[in-house]
C-alpha positions in Angstrom: 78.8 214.0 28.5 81.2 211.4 29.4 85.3 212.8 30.4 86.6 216.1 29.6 87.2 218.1 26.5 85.2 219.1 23.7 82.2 218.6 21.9 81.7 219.3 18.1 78.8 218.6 15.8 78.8 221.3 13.2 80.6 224.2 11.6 79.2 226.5 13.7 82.1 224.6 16.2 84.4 225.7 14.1 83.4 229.3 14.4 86.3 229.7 17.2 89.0 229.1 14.7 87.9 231.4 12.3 85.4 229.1 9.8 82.6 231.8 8.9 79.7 229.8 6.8 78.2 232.0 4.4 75.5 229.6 2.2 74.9 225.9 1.0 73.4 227.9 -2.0 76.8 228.7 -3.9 77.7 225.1 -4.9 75.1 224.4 -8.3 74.9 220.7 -6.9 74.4 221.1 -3.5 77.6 219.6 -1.9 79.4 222.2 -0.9 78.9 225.1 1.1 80.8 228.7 0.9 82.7 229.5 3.5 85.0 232.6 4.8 88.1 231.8 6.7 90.2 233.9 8.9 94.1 234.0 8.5 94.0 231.6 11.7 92.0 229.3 9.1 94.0 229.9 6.1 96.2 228.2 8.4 94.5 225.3 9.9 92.8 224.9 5.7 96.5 225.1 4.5 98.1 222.3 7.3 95.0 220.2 6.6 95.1 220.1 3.1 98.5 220.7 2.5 98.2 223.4 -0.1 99.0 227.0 0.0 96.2 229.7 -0.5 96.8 232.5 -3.7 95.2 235.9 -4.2 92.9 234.6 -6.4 90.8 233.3 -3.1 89.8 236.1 -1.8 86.9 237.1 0.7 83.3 236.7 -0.3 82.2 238.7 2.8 84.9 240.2 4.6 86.6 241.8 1.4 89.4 244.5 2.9 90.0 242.3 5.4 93.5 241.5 5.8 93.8 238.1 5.3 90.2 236.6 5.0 89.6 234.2 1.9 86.6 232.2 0.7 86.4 228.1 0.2 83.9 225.6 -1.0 83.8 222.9 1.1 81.9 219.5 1.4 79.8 218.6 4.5 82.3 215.2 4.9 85.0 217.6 4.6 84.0 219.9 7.5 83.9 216.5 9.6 87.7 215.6 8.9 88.6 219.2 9.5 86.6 219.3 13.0 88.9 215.9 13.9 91.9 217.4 12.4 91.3 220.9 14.8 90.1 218.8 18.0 93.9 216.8 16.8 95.7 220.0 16.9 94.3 220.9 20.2 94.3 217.5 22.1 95.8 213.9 22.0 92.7 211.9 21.7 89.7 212.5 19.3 86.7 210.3 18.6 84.1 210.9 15.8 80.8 208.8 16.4 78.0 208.1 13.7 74.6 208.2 15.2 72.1 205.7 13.0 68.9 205.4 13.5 66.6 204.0 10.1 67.9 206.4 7.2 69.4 208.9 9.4 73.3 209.2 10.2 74.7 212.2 12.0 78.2 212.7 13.5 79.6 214.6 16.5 83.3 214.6 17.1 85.0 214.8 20.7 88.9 216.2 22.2 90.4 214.9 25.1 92.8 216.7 27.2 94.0 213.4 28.5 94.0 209.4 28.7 92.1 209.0 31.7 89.0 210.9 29.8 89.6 210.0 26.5 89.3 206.0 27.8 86.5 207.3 30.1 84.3 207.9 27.2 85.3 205.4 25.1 83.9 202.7 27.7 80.5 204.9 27.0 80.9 204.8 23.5 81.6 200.8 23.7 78.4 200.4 25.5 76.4 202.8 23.4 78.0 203.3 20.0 78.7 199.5 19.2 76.0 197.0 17.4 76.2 193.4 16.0 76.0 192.2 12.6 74.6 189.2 11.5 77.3 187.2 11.9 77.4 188.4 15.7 80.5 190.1 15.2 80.8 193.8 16.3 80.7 197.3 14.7 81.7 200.1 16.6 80.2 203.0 15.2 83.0 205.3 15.9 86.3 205.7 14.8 89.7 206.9 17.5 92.0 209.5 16.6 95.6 210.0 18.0 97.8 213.2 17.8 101.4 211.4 17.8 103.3 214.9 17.8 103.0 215.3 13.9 99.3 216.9 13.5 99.6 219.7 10.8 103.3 218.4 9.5 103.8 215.6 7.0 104.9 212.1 8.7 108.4 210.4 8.2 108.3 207.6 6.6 110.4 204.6 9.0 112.4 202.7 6.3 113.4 205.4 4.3 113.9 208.3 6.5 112.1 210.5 3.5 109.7 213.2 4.5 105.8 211.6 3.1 
């Protein structure tokens, strides 16, 4: 793989941070998919989506485990949370969508630094971009930049108020 940094497709990536997938067979319509977290990801789950766990969440399998709480959470949701972790960890992320007929997949990608992050982003300009019909072009991947403020809420410029 093109630069340095790190690869993730799936939330078995997430394993590392504490995201323990249990079964796709909890949610009665198929679009979420039960999950234990570790106090580590209480943490990341909290700074993500900027709420703050309760008792009431606790453990599906790792009950008597200090800490440990259970979450339903959507297969586009586990995306944004692998960009939001590789954003945490490195300046530069990229998520690319793979098509091919009906099929999409994703993988998401950290860089440690500029010179690899714009290393693989030539790749993905020669790989992950088509042209519509009007012979303009899509780029089937979208760049994400940690500005200092990854997990915190941003200020907003003309105000000065905390968003």
């Amino acid at each position: 793989m093109y630069g340095k940094g790190k690869h993730m497709e799936s939330i078995r990536d997430l394993e590392e941070y504490g995201f323990d997938l249990l079964t796709g067979e909890a949610c009665g319509i198929g679009m979420r998919l039960l999950v234990d977290v570790s106090p580590e990801a209480v943490k990341i789950l909290e700074e993500f989506l900027s709420v703050r766990f309760t008792e009431e969440n606790n453990s599906w399998n790792h009950s008597g485990q200090d800490g440990w709480k259970s979450v339903m959470l959507s297969r586009s949701t586990i995306d944004d949370l692998m960009i939001f972790v590789l954003c945490r960890e490195f300046p530069y992320a990229i998520k690319v969508q793979h098509r091919e007929a009906a099929f999409t997949s994703s993988f998401m990608r950290g860089f440690p630094d500029k010179a690899s992050f714009e290393e693989f982003k030539e790749h993905a300009n020669r790989i992950y971009t088509t042209q519509d019909e009007r012979g303009e072009t899509v780029y089937h991947y979208r760049v994400y930049y940690n500005s200092g403020t990854c997990g915190t809420r941003n200020r907003h410029v003309f105000s000065g108020r905390v968003t």
